[in-house]
C-alpha positions in Angstrom: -157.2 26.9 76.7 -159.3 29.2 73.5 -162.9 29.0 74.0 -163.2 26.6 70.9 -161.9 24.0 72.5 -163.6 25.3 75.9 -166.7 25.0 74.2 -166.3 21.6 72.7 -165.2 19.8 75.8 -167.9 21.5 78.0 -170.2 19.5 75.0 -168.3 16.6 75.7 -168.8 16.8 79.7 -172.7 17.7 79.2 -173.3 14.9 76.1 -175.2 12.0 78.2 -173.4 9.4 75.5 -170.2 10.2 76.3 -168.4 8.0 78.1 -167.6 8.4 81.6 -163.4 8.7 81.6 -164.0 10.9 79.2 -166.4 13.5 80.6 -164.4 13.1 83.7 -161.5 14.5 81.6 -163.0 17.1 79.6 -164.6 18.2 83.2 -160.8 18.5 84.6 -159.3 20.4 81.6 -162.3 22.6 82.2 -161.5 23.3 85.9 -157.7 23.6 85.4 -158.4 25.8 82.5 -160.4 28.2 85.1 -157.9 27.9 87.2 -159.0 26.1 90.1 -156.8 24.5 92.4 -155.9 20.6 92.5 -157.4 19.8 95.6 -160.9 21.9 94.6 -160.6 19.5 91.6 -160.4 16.4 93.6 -163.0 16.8 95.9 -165.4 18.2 93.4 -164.9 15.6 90.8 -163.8 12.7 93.1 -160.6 11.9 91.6 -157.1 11.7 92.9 -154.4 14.2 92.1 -152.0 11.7 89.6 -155.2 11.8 87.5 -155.8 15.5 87.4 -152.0 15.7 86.7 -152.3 12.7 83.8 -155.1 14.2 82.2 -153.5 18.2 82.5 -150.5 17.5 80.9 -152.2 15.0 78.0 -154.4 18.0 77.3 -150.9 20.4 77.4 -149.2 18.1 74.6 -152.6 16.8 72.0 -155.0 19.3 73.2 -158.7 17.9 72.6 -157.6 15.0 70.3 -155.3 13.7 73.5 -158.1 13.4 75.8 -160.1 11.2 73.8 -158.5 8.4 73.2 -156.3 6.3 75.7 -153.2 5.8 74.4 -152.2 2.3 73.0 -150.1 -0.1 75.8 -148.2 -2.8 75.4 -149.8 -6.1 75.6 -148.9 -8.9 78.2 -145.6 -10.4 77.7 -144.7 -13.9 76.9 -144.4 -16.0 79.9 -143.1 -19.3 77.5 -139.9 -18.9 76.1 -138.7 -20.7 72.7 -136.0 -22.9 74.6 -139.0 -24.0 77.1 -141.5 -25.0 73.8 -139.0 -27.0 72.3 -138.0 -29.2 75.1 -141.8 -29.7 75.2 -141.6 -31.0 71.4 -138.3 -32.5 71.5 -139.4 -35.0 74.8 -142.7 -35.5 73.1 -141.3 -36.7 70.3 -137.8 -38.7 71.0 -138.7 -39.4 74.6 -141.3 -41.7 76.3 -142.5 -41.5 80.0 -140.9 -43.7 82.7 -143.1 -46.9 83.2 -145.6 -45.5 80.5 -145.9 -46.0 76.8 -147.0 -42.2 76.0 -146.8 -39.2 77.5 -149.9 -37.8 78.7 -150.1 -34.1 79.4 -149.8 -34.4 82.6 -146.6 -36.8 83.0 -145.2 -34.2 80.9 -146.3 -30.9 82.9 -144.8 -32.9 85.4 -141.8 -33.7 84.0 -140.7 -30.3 82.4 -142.5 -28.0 85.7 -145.1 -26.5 82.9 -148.8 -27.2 83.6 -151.0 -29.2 82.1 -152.9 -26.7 80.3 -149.9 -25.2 78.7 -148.5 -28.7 77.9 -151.6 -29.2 75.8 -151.5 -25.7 74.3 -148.1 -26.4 72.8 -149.2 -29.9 71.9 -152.2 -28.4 69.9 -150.1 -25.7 68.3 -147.6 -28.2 67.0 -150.4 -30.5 66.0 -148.7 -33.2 68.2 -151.2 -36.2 69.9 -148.8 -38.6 71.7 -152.2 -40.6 72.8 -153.0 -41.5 69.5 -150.6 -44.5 68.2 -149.8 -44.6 64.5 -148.4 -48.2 63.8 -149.6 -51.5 65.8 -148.2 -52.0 68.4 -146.7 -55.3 69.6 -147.0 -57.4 72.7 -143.9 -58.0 74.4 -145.8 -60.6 76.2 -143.8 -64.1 75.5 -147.3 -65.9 75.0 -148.7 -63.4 72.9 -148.8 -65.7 69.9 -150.4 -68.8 72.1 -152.8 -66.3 73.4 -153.7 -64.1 70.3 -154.3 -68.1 68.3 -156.7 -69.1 70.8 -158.9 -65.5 70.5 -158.7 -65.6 67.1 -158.0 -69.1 66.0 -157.1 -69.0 62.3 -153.4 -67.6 62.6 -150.7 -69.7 61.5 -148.1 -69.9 63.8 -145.1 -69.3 61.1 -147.2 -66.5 60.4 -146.1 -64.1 63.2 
């Protein structure tokens, strides 16, 4: 280690707005640099040895720069896939419920082994609302007409 970059991570380690991790690393380059021995390190410092070895060999390849800044990770992967999402849209739309009119999110979380909070998820992505009917909807009740004339009253029965 030269001494400039001796001197700016002792800065670091002393600045009371640095952040923790990262006075804890400037502090182990520090002690590595002055040779001190791993265990020393630990117990001084009150760290394990996979961090003294992380933070060594980050400083060894980016010097300063490297112990800084945590490097990017990937972020969590996709638990859905595709094939799942459209069965999701494809019963929504072409499929109804057994002994139900609509599918309600849970029926179909039940249904495809998804819960209900990803069923409405996908439902709100695709912009899909199964509860909410577009077109009137029928009786199939036989008296429909008989009943539906004496609520109303003014229907003609030729009408229907």
């Amino acid at each position: 280690m030269n001494d400039r970059d001796k001197a700016t991570l002792e800065r670091i380690a002393r600045n009371g707005n640095t952040p923790q991790k990262v006075a804890l690393r400037a502090r182990i380059a520090i002690m590595s640099a002055d040779g001190l021995p791993t265990g020393q390190i630990m117990q001084e410092l009150g760290t394990s040895t996979p961090t003294i070895t992380r933070w060594r060999a980050r400083y060894e390849a980016a010097g300063v720069a490297g112990l800084l800044r945590d490097r990017t990770r990937p972020g969590r992967k996709k638990r859905l896939d595709e094939a799942k999402v459209r069965e999701v849209i494809e019963r929504t739309l072409n499929e109804k419920p057994r002994g139900a009119t609509q599918w309600s999110t849970r029926s179909m979380a039940a249904a495809t082994g998804l819960s209900s909070a990803t069923i409405r998820r996908i439902w709100k992505q695709h912009g899909l609302k199964p509860h909410l009917v577009r077109s009137f909807k029928l009786s199939r009740d036989p008296r429909f007409v008989d009943k539906l004339q004496d609520v109303v009253g003014l229907l003609d029965p030729i009408v229907l």
